[in-house]
GUFI-334749 format. One line per field, with one value per residue (C-alpha): residue in one letter; x, y, z. Coordinates in steps of 0.001 Angstrom, whole numbers, plus 524288, in hexadecimal, padded with zeros to 5 digits. Example, Ala and Ser with C-alpha at 12.3 -4.5 7.8 and 13.67 -1.06 7.14 Angstrom:
residues 2
voro = A, S $
X = 8300C, 83566 $
Y = 7EE6C, 7FBDC $
Z = 81E78, 81BE4 $
This chain:
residues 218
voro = X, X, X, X, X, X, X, X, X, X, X, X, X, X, X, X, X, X, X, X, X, X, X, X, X, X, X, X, X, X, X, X, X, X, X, X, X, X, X, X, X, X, X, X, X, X, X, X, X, X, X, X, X, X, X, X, X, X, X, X, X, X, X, X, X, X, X, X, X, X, X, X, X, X, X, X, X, X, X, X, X, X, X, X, X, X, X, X, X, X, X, X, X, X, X, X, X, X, X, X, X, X, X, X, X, X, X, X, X, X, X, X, X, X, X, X, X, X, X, X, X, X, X, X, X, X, X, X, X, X, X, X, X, X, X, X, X, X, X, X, X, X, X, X, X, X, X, X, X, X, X, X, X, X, X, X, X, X, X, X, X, X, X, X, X, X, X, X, X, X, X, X, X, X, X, X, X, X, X, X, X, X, X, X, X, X, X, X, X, X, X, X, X, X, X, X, X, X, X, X, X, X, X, X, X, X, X, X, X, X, X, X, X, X, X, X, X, X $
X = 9FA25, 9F99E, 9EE16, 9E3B6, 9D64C, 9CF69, 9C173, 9B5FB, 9B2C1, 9A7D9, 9AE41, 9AA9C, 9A232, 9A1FF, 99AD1, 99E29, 993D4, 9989F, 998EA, 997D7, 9A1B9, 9A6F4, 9A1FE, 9A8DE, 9B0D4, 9B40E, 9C0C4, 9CC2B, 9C866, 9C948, 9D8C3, 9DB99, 9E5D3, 9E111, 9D2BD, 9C977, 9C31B, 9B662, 9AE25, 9A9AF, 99E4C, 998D7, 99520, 9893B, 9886A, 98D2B, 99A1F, 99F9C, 9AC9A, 9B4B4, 9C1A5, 9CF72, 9DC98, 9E739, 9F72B, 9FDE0, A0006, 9F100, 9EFD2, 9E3D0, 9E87E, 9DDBD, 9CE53, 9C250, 9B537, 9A94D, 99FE1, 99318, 98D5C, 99686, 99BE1, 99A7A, 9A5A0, 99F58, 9A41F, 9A4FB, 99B4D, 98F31, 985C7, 97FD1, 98F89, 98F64, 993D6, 99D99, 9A9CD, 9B551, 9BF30, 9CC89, 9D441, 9E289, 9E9FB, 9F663, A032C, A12AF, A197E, A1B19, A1EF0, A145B, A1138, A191C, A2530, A2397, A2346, A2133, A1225, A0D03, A0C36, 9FF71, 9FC36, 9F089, 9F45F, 9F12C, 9E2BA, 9E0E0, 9E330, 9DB24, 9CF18, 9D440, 9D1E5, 9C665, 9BEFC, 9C452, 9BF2F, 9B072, 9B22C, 9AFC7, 9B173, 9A530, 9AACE, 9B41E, 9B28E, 9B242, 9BE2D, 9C6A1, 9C321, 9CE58, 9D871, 9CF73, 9D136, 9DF66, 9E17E, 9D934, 9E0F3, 9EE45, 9E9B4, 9E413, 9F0ED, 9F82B, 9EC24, 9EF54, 9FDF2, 9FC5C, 9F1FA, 9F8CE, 9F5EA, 9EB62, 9E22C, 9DF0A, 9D9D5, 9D919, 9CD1A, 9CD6A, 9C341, 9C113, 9C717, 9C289, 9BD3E, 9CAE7, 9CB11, 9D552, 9DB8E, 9D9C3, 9DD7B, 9D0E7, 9CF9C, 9C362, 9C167, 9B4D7, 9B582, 9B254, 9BC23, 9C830, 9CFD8, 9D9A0, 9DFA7, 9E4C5, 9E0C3, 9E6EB, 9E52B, 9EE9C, 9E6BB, 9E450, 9D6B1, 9D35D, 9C6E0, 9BC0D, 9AFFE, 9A4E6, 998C6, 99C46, 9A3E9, 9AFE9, 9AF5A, 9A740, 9AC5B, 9B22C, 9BB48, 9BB4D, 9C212, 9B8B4, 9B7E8, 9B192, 9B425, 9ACD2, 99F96, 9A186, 99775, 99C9B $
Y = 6BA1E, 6AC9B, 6A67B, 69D7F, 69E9E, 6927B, 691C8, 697C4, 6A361, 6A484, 6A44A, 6AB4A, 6A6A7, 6AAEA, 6B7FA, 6BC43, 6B3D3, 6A90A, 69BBE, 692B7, 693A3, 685D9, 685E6, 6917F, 68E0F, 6941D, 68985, 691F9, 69E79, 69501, 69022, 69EA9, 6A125, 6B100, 6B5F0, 6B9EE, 6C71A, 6CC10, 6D852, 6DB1B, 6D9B2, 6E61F, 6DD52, 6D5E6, 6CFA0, 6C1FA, 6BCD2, 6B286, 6AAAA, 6AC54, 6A5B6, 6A36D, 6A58F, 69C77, 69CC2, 6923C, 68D1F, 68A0D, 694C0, 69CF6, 6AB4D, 6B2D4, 6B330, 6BB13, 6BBD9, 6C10B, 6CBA5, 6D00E, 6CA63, 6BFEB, 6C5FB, 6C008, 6C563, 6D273, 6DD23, 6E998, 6F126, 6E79B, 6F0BE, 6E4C6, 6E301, 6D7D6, 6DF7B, 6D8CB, 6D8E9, 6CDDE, 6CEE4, 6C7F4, 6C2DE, 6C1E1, 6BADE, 6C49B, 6BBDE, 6C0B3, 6BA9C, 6AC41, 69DD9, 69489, 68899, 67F82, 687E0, 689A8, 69736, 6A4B2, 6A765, 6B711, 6C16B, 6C5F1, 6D4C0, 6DF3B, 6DF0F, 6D0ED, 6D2BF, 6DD97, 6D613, 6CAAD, 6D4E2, 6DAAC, 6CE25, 6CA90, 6D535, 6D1A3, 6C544, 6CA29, 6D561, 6D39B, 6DF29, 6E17D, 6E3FC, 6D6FF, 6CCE9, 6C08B, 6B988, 6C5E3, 6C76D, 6BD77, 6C721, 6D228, 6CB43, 6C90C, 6D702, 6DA7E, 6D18B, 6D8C2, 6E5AB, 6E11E, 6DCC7, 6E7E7, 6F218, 6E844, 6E93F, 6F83A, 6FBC7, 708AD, 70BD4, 71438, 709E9, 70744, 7104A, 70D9E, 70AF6, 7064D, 6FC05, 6F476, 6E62F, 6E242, 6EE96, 6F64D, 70152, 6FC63, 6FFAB, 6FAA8, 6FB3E, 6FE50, 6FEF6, 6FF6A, 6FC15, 6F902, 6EB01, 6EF03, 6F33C, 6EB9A, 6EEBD, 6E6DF, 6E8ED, 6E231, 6DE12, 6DD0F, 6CD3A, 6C919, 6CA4F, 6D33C, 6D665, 6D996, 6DC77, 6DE8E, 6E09B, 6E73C, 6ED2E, 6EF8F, 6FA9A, 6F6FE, 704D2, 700BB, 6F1A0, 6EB12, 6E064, 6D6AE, 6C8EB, 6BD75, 6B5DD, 6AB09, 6A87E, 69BB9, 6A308, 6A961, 6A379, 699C7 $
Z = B596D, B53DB, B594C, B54DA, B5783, B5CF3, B5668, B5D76, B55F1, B4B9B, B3D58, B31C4, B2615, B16CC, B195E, B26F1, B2D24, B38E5, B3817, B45FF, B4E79, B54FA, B6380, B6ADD, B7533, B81B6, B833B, B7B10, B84A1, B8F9E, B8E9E, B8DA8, B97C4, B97C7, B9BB8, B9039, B8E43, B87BC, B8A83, B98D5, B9E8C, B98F2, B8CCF, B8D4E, B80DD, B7A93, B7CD0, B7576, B746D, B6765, B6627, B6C39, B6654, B6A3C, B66ED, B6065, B6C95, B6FA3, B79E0, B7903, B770A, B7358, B723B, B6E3E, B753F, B6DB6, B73C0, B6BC2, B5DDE, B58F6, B4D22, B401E, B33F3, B2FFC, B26F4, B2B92, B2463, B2B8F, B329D, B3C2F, B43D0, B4EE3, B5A3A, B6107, B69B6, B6A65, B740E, B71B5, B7DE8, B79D8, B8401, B873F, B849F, B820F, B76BF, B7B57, B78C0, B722C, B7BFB, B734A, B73CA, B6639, B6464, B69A0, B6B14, B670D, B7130, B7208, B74E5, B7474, B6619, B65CF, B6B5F, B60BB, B5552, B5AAE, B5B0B, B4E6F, B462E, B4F31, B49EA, B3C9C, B3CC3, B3E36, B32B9, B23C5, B1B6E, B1456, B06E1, B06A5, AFEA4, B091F, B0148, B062E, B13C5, B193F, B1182, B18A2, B24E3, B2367, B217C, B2B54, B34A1, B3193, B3494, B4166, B44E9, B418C, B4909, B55E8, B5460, B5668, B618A, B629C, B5421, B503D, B4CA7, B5B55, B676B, B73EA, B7B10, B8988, B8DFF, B9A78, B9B36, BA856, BAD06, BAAD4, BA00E, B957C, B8BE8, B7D55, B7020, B66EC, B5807, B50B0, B4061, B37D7, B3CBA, B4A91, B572F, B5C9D, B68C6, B7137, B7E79, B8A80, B9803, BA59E, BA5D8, B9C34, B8F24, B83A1, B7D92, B6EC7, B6CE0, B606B, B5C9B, B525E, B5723, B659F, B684B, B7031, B7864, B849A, B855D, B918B, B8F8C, B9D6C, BA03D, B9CD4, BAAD4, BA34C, B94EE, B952B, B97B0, B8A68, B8158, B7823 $
């Protein structure tokens, strides 16, 4: 999937600690032409926006919303784990021309939504015993082998654990690794959903359409 990410999430600092975000913004989830999802109501705790994706044409393709601690880069071996849960809406699209005619836009797929949570989850991991001048070789790695786990959900890195989306029991791909848990799925209205997290189990969780995305806080 070649998308870029427009700036609202927290980056990382030298040592795994965050640095300020710029202002979140509810705008990118709002020109979304697909409905955004997140746990049900079943969780109580903080939710908080993340950041869109968008094709080379502009259009907003996919983006994560944040349930739980906001995670900070941690290695594996830490004892005091954030628990937390991000859900990745991937907008479900067939291969396709870009807006300027230019060129022939990615299909995305269930695959798609579980690399998105795949490097997700990345993104908050350090491994304890690297030196920090190695970990974007790490993450590079890392990267490549979550590709290659997404582009074969029959394989027997994954299961298959069924969840509600909306109230209905379905079906999804689930992995789990020392970095925390992944899975990815679809839904009847037009959309796939990755999901990740570290800290909160993923068996008991309800995934439902967000009616509002602009009371998310910000």
């Amino acid at each position: 999937m070649e998308t870029t990410s427009q700036a609202v999430a927290q980056a990382p600092a030298e040592g795994g600690q965050q640095v300020p975000s710029a202002r979140r913004t509810v705008d990118g989830y709002l020109l979304a032409p697909f409905p955004w999802y997140g746990l049900d109501e079943a969780f109580t705790g903080p939710r908080w926006l993340m950041q869109v994706g968008t094709a080379a044409d502009g259009a907003v393709e996919h983006g994560s919303i944040g349930h739980g601690d906001e995670p900070s880069v941690r290695n594996e071996a830490s004892e005091d784990k954030e628990k937390f849960a991000v859900v990745v809406t991937v907008a479900a699209n067939p291969s396709r021309r870009s807006a300027d005619g230019t060129g022939l836009l990615e299909a995305t797929s269930v695959s798609s939504a579980a690399w998105l949570a795949g490097v997700g989850l990345l993104s908050f991991t350090w491994p304890g015993s690297m030196d920090h001048s190695l970990r974007d070789d790490w993450l590079d790695q890392q990267t490549e082998t979550a590709w290659a786990l997404a582009d074969d959900l029959d394989g027997a890195d994954w299961s298959t654990l069924s969840l509600p989306v909306d109230g209905v029991p379905t079906s999804f791909h689930y992995r789990e690794s020392e970095f925390g848990w992944v899975l990815a799925g679809s839904t009847p209205e037009g959309v796939h959903v990755g999901a990740y997290g570290r800290g909160m189990s993923a068996y008991g969780l309800g995934f439902a359409m967000i009616k509002d995305i602009s009371a998310y806080d910000a």
